[in-house]
N, C-alpha and C positions, 0 to 999 in steps of 0.2 A: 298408542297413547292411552293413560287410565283416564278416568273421570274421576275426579278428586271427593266429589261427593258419594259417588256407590262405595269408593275407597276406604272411605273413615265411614260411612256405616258399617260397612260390611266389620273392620278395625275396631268398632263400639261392641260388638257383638265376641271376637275375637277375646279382648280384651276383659269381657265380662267373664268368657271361657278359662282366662287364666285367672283372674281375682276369684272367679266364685262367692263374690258379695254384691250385694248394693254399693253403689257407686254415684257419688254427691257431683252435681254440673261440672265444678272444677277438676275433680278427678277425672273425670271423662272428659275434658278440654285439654287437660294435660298430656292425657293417655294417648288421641290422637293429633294434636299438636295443632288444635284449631282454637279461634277466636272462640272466647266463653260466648259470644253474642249470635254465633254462625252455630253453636255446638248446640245452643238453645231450641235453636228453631227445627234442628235434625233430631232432637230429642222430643221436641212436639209433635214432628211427621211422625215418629216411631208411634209415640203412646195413641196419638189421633189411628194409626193403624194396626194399634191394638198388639206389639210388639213390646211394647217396654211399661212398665205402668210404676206410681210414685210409692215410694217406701216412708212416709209420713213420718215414720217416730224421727228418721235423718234428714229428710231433705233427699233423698238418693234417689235412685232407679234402680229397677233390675226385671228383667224380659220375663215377660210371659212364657207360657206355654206353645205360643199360636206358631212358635218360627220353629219348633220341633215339629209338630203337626206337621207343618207343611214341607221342612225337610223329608220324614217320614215317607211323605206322599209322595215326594219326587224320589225321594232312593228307591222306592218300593216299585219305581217302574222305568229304574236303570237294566234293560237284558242283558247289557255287554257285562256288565259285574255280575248279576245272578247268573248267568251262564259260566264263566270262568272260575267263581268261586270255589267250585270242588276240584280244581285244579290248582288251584293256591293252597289249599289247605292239605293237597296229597305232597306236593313239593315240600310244605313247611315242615310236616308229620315225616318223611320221609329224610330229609336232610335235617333235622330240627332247626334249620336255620329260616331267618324274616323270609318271607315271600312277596313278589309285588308284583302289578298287574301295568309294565306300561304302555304308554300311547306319544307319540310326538304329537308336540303343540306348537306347529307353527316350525321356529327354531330353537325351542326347546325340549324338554321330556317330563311330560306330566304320571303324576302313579295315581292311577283309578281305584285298584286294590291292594288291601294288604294282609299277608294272616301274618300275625308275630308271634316269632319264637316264643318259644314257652321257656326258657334259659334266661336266668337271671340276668346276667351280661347279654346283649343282644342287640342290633339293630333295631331302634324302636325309629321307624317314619312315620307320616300320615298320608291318609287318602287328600289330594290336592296339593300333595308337595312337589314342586316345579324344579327342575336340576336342569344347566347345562349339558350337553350334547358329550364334553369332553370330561365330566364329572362321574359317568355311571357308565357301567355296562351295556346296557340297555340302548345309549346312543350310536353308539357304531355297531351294533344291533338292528338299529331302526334302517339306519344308512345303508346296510348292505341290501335291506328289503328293496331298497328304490332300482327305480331303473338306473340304470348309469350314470345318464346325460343328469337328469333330474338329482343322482348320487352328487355328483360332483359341482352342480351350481349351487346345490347345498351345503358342498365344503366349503366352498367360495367365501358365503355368507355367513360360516361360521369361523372362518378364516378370520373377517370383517369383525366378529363380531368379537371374539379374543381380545382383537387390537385394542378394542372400542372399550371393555370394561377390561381393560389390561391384564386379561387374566393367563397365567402361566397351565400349560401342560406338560405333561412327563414324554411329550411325543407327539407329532404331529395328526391329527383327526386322519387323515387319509391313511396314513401307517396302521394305525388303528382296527379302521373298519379292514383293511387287506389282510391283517392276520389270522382272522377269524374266518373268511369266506369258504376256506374249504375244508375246515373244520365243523364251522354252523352254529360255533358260540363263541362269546366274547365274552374277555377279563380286564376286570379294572379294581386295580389297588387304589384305595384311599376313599371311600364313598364315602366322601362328607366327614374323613378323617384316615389320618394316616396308618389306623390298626386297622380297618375294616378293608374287607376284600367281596368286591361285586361278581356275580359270572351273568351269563344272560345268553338265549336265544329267540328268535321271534318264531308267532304262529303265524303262519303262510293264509293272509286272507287279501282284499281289495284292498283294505284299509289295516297295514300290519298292526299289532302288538307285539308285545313283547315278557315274558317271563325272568325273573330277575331274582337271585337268590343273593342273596347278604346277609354279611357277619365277620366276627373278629377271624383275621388273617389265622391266625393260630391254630383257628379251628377248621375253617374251612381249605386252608393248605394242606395239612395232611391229607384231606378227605378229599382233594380237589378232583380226581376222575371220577371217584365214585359218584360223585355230586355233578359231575356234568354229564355221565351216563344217566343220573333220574334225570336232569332236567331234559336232556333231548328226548328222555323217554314221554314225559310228561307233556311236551310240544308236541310230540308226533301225535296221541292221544288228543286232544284241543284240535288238531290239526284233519283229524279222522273225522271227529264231532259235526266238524261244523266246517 
């Protein structure tokens, strides 16, 4: 369950990220879809804690410094990203295709990291962008890491979980993770569009991740073994590491 209020903060902030202006009460009531009189008082916590401060000549707001800082401060002592970093950027450099760094959340697939292609056309994601299980590579990926028993009451729940946001796949999740098991990577058409084409392997720890290369089908089809000989080379490498 979210909390509605970390939600549209967190939203105010987001929101600022795509305007790139000052932004007057009502724009920001609109933007997150709260009462002007509730959006007031979250706009007072911000400035009282020294996050948002008032742009006088409009009436507007727009964020301080102080929530990069302390961004700053907490990426700066993320290990699981500084540690795999040079391993996304030899994947990227090497396939010239996006690279991404990911992790399961729960029942679904979070990306920790990313280095993006350098290619005009390209898979552009961000760090924090959350995908279902039957959406990317990477999920029947994560699924083959598990133990069996643990594999498959995880299909269970994403069986459920289909239903539940009625979302269609090209194939059943259990199909899926089975093709790739003794292979040791997984492919998935469509990542978050019908031209792009995902591959993925995990790195073998307590707590798996996962390596994840995307881009236009086009490009990465012809190239498709070559591309999954660097990635499993690049896993075994991460894998040796650590």
């Amino acid at each position: 369950m979210i909390a509605r209020t970390a939600d549209r903060a967190l939203l105010i902030f987001e929101t600022f990220a795509e305007r790139l202006e000052p932004l007057t009460l009502s724009e920001l009531s609109r933007a997150v879809q709260m009462p002007i009189s509730t959006t007031a008082k979250l706009i007072k916590t911000l400035i009282a804690r020294g996050y948002l401060y008032e742009v006088n000549c409009r009436k507007a707001y727009y964020p301080t410094s102080r929530w990069l800082q302390k961004a700053k401060l907490i990426s700066s002592a993320d290990r699981t990203v500084e540690r795999f970093q040079p391993f996304l950027q030899e994947l990227r450099d090497e396939t010239g295709e996006t690279a991404l760094l990911a992790k399961r959340l729960g029942v679904q697939i979070i990306y920790l990291g990313i280095s993006e292609s350098a290619k005009d056309i390209r898979y552009s994601g961000q760090v924090g962008d959350i995908k279902e299980f039957w959406r990317t590579a990477s999920g029947p990926a994560m699924l083959a890491a598990m133990p069996l028993v643990a594999r498959l009451e995880t299909i269970a729940r994403l069986n459920e979980r289909q239903k539940m946001l009625a979302s269609a796949s090209d194939g059943s999740i259990l199909a899926s993770v089975n093709e790739g098991l003794t292979r040791k990577w997984w492919l998935r058409r469509g990542e978050g569009a019908s031209d792009v084409m995902s591959i993925s392997s995990t790195i073998e720890m307590d707590d798996p991740l996962a390596f994840v290369v995307v881009g236009p089908v086009s490009r990465i089809e012809p190239r498709l073994n070559e591309m999954v000989k660097t990635l499993l080379r690049v896993c075994a490498g991460a894998d040796r590491m650590f």
